[in-house]
C-alpha positions in Angstrom: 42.4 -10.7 -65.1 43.3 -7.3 -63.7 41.8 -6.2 -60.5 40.8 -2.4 -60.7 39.4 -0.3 -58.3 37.4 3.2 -59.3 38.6 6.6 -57.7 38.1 10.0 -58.1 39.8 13.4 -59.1 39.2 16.4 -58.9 40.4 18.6 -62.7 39.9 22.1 -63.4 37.1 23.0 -66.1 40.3 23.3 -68.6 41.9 20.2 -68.1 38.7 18.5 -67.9 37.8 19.9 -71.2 41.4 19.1 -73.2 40.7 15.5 -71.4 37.5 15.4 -73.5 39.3 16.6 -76.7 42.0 14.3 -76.6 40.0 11.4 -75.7 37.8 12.8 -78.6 40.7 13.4 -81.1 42.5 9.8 -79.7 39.1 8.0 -80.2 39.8 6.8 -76.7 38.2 6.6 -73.3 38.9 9.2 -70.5 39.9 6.8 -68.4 42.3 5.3 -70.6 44.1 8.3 -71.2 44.2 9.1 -66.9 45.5 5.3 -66.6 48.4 5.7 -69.5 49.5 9.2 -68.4 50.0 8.3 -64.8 51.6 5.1 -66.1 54.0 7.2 -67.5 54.3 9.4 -64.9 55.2 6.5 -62.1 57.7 4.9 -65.5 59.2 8.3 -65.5 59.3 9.0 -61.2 60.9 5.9 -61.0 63.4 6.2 -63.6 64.6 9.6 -62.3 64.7 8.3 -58.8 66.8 5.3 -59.9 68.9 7.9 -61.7 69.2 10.2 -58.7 70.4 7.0 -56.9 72.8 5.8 -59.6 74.4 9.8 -59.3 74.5 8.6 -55.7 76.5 5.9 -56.1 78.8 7.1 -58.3 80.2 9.8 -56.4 80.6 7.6 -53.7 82.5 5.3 -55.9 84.6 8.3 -57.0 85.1 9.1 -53.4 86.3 6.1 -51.6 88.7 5.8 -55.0 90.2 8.8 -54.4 91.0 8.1 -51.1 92.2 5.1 -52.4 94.8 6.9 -55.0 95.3 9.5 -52.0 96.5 6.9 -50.1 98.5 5.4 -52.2 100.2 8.5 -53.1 101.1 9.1 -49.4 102.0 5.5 -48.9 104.6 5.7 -52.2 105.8 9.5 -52.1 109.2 10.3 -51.1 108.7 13.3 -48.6 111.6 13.9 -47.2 112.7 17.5 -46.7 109.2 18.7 -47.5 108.3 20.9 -44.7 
């Protein structure tokens, strides 16, 4: 059994009121429609930061290799007379 706790929000009278018409239209609760959307919302938070972390990553990755070709390059080229 879930544990659940009761809060409290404050909404403006207009998102109060499309609250009560798409709990009306969804033949659901008001409070199951607050729970799902900030379900979502946290799903969708954390996806983007474990996106924005994965972009981190990356360029890192793409970093460190190309000092790894860079070095490579230096270590292998044939510079003589290059001034």
């Amino acid at each position: 059994m879930r544990h659940s706790i009761t809060t409290s929000v404050r909404l403006s009278s207009e998102l109060r009121d499309q609250l009560e018409t798409a709990a009306h239209t969804l033949h659901r609760g008001k409070n199951w429609i607050i729970v799902h959307a900030l379900e979502m919302y946290l799903a969708q938070l954390h996806f983007h930061e474990l996106a924005v972390e994965a972009r981190r990553q990356s360029l890192l990755a793409a970093k460190e290799d190309n000092e790894k070709d860079m070095q490579l390059w230096e270590d292998n080229t044939d510079t003589t007379g290059w001034e």
